[in-house]
N, C-alpha and C positions, 0 to 999 in steps of 0.2 A: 898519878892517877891509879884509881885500883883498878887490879883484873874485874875485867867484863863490862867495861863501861866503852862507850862508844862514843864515837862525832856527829851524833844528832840526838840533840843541838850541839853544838862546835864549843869544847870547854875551857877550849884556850882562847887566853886574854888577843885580841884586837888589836890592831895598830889603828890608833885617832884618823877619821876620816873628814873633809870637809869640801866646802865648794870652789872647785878649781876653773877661774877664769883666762880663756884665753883672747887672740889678740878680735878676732872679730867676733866679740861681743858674748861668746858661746860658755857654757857652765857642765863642766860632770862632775861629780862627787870623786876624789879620788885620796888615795893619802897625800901625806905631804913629800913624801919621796917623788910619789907617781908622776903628783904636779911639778915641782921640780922638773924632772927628767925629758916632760912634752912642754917646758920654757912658759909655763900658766903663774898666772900669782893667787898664792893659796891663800883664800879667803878666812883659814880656822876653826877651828877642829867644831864639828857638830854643826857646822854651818850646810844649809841645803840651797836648790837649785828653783826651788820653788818658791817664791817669787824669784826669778833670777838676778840675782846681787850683782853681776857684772857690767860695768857700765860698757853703753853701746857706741860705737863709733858713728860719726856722721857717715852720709851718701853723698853723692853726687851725683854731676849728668859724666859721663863717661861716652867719648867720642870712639867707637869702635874704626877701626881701617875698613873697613866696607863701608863707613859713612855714619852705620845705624847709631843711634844714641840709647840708651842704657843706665840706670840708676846701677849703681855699685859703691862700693868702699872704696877707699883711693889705695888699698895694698891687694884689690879684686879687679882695677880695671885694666885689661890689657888693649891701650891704646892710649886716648888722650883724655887726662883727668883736668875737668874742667874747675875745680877746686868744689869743696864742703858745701852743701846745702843747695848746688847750681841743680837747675830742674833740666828736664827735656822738652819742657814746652813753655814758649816756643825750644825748635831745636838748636843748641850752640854751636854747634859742631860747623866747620868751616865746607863750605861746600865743591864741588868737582866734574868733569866735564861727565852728561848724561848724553845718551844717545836715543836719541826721542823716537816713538813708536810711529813718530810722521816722518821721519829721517832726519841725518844731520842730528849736530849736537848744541847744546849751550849747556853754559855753569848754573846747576839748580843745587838745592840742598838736596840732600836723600832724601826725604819724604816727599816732598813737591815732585823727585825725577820717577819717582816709584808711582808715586798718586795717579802720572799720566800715562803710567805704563811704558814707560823710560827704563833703560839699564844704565844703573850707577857704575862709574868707572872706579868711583875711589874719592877718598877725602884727597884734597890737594891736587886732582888730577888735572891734564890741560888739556882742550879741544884741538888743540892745534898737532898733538899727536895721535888722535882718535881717530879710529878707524872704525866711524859707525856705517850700517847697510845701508843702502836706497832704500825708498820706497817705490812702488806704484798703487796701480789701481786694485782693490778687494771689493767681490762682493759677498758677503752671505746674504743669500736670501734676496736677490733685487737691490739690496741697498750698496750705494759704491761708497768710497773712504781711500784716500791716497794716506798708507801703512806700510810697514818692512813684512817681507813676506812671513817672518816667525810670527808675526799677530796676525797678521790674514788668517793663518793656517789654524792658531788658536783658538779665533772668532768660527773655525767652519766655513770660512771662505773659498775663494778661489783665486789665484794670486794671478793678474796680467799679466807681471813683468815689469821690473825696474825703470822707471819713468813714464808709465802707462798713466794715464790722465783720469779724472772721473768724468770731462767736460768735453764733448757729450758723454754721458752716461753708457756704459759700452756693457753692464748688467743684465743677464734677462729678467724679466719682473714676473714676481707671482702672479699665479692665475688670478683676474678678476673672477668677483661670485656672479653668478650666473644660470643660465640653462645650459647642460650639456649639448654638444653637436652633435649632429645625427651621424649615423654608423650608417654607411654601405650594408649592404645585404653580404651575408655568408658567401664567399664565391663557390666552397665546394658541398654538395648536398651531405646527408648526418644521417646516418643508419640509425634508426633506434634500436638499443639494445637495453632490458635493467639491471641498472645498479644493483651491488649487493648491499644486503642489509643486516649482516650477522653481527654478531657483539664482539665489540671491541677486544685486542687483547695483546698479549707480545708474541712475534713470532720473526719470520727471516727478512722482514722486510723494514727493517730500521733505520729509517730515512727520513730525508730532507726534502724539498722543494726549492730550485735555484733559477733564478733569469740568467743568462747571459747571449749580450750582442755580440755575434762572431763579427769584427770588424771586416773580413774580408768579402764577407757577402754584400753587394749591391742592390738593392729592390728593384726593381720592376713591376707595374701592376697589371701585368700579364695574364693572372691566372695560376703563376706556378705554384707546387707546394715547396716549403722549402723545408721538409722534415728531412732528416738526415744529411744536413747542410751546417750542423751548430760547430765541429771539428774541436769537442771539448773533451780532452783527454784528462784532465784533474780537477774538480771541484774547487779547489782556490784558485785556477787561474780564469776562471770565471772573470770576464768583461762586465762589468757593474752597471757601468754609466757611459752618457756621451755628451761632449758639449757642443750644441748646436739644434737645430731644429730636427733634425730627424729629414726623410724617414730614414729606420733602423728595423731589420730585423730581429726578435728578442726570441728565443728557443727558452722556456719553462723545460726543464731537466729534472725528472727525481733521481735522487745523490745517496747513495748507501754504502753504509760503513764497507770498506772495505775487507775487514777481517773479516767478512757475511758474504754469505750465498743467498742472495736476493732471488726471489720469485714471482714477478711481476705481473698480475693478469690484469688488473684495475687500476684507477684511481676517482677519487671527488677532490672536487676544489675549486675555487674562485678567484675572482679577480676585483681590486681596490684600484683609483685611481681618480684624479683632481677634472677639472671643468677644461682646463685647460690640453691634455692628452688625445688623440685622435688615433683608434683603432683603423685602420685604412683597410687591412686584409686580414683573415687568422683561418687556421688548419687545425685539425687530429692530429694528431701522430701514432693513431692507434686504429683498430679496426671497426670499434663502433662507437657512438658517441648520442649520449642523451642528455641535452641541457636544458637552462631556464629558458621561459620565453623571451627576454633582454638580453641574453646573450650575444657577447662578452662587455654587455653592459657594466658599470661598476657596482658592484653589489651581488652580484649573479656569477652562478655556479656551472659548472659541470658535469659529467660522468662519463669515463672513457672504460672499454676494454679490449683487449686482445686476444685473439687468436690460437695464439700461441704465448706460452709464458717467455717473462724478458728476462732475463737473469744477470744484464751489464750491469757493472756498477754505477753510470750514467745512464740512462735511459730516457730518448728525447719523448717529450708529452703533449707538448702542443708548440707553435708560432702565432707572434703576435706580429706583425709590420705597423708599428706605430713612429708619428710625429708629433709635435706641441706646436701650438698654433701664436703667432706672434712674440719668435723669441722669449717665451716664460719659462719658468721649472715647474715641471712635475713629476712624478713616479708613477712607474706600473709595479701595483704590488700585488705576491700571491699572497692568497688567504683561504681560511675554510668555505668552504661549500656552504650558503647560505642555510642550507634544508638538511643536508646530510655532513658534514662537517669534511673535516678532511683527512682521508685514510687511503692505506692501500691494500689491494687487498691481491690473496696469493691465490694458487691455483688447487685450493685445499676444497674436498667434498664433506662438510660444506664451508664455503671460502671462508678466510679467517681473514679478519679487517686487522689490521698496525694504524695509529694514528702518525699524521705527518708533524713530524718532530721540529720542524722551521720551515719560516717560508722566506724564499728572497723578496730581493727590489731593485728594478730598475732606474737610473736618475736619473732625468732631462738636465739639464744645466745646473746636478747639484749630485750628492753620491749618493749612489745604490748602499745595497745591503746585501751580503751572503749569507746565508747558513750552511754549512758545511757539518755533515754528520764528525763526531768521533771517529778514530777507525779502531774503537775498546771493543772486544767481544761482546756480544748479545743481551743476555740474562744468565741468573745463576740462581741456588739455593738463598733462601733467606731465612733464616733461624731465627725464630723467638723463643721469649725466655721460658714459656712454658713447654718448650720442645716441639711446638708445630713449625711448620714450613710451608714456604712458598714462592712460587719463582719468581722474580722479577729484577728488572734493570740494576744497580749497583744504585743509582739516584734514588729510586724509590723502597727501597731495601729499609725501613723502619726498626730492625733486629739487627741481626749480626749476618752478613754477606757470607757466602760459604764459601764461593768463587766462579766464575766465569765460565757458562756450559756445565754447570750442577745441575742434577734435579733433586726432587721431594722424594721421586720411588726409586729406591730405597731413602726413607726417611733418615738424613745424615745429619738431623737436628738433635739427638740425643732423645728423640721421643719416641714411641714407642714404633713399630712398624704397622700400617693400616691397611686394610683393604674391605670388602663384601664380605660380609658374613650371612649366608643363609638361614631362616627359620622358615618352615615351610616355604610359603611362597613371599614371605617379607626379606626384604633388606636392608642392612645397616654396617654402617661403617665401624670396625672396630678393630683391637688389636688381635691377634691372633688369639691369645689368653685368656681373653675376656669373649672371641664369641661360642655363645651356647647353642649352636646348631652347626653348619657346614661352613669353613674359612673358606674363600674362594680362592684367596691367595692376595698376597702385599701387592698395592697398587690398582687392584681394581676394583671399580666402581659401580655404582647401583644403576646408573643409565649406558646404555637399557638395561631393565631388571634383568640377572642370571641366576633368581633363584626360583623361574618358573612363572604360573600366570601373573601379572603388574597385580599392584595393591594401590586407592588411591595412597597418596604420597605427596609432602610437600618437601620441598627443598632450600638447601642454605649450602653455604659457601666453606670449604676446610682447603685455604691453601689452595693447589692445583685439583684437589680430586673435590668434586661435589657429593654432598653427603645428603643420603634419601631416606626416610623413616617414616612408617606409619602414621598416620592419624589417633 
């Protein structure tokens, strides 16, 4: 080769390349060394892979040791090769003792033991050393089935106990449709006080909504209240459900994160529930109270407050004394405020609403539901890519999260720093740099105007700080 020539393109000679077949069926082009050395038989030199020249070995049905059957090559199948061309269906494969989802075992094929929701022991296995579970009685939902209790629990059920019968039917049954039953009168009178109605937003009160029955409390339809009676020290160990008729006292809880300092003056909120549920008695647990007129109808809302701000992390809300009428299932669920939705709101001038982040549910002869807040810090910075900011949750954060307990002022978005800028008696938001009359200073705002007497003015949204400009 002369100086100055190079290897692109590559100007030394080649070693002959061809199509190298190996044992199932498969083709690379390799030389004839290559093939050699990975035990292929080389096909010759300039030979390619396309159409693949390799002849293809037969399949088979292939009896896998858990039972399952399998198309394979007979040097692919590990377990039992039923010879060339044998299908899987029907299946060959020899069959083994299953443990049937109604208890007890007999010899089925895997498919047939699986079909019925059976656990296969094994090709070759025998029943006579099978150790399958009992069953008894399941019900989800009203319906009964004599099952082992891992498919009870599967189905949603409720599992008897191990030779619990369906005959008689020992289930409670869903509510028939109907007209609800009438509700007793309030026993305790209802101060009116109103609701707040300020705009939604994030602040200390980032919470949940939770039922639980203290099982230690006994009803009596005495008159008593029983607020300050729930003894629920942790939000999961929240009582969900009961199986029986009731009655049951249920305490509604708001549940706030932990890592927060909750400030509790209010709340709205409502109540969900079936034909079948019977409110018997219900209470405040707060100092005044203004609801629908079908209260604690299902459908119908509330509105409570306080006093005095609640700042537990548990805070009791109301009590329901409720039973289900004719051994059926139903649930007491919380939910929004038909009219005002569902918020809480703090002891801020003027108050600031938080929406309720979940609501529980109580079960009559079937499970409740929790929601239990996170206990992750609050709200932080939220960065977007054109350098604005603003605060909100980590879930709702659309940009880039700054972190936990961050604000906007000082702008830690890479944007530039904002506040009021003065021109005579107008205001506008802008960076220091850019305003041409009086900076007010990073961070503040045009409401209320500080640059003298108001101008009309319409307004839009920048992040945390609202931005106000002339007409």
């Amino acid at each position: 080769m002369g100086s100055g020539t190079d290897c692109t393109p590559n100007p030394c000679a080649q070693p002959p390349r061809g199509a190298c077949c190996f044992q199932g069926g498969n083709c690379v082009v390799l030389t004839p060394d290559e093939c050699e050395a990975q035990a292929g038989i080389y096909e010759g030199h300039d030979t390619v892979c396309s159409p693949n020249p390799c002849p293809q070995p037969p399949t088979g049905a292939c009896c896998l040791d858990a039972g399952r059957c399998v198309m394979r090559h007979s040097f692919d199948c590990i377990g039992a090769y039923q010879g060339d061309f044998t299908a899987c269906d029907p299946s060959p494969c020899p069959p083994g003792g299953c443990c049937l989802e109604t208890g007890g075992c007999a010899l089925l094929a895997y498919d047939t033991c699986l079909a019925g929701n059976g656990q296969f022991l094994g090709v070759g296995s025998d029943c006579s050393v099978a150790n399958c579970p009992e069953a008894g009685a399941c019900w989800p939902d009203g319906e009964c089935a004599v099952i082992v209790e891992l498919s009870c629990l599967e189905h949603g059920g409720n599992y008897q106990g191990d030779g619990a019968s369906c005959d008689p039917n020992p289930c409670p049954q869903p509510c028939p449709d109907g007209a609800r039953v009438n509700r007793e009168n309030a026993p305790f009178p209802k101060p009116i006080a109103t609701p707040p109605t300020q705009t939604v937003m994030n602040g200390p009160n980032w919470g949940t909504l939770i039922l639980h029955g203290n099982p230690d409390i006994v009803y009596t339809d005495d008159g008593s209240s029983y607020c300050g009676q729930s003894n629920l020290e942790s939000c999961n160990d929240a009582v969900l459900s009961i199986e029986g008729d009731g009655p049951v006292v249920i305490h509604a809880l708001a549940a706030f994160r932990v890592s927060t300092a909750p400030r509790l003056k209010g709340i709205t909120f409502g109540v969900e529930y079936g034909n079948c549920l019977v409110i018997d008695s219900w209470g405040a647990c707060a100092d005044f109270e203004l609801s629908t007129g079908d209260w604690p109808a299902s459908g119908q809302g509330t509105a409570l407050t306080w006093n005095e701000v609640q700042t537990g992390q548990l805070t009791e809300v109301y009590w329901f004394a409720c039973y289900v009428e004719g051994h059926t299932i139903d649930r007491l669920k919380t939910a929004p405020h038909p009219n005002q939705g569902g918020n809480f709101s703090d002891d801020s001038i003027p108050a600031r609403l938080d929406p309720i982040r979940g609501y529980g549910v109580f079960g009559f002869n079937r499970l409740g539901f929790i929601s239990c807040p996170p206990n992750a810090p609050l709200y932080g910075a939220c960065c977007f890519e054109d350098g604005s900011c603003s605060v909100t949750t980590p879930e709702e954060c659309f940009g880039t999260y700054y972190g936990d307990g961050t604000d906007c002022s000082p702008n830690p978005c890479g944007g530039p720093a904002l506040g009021a800028c003065c021109i005579a008696s107008e205001c506008t938001i802008t960076a220091p740099e850019d305003c041409q009359g009086d900076y007010i200073g990073d961070g503040i705002g045009c409401e209320p105007n500080p640059c003298g007497a108001p101008v009309p003015t319409q307004s839009t949204t920048w992040g945390r700080i609202k931005v106000r400009y002339a007409k």
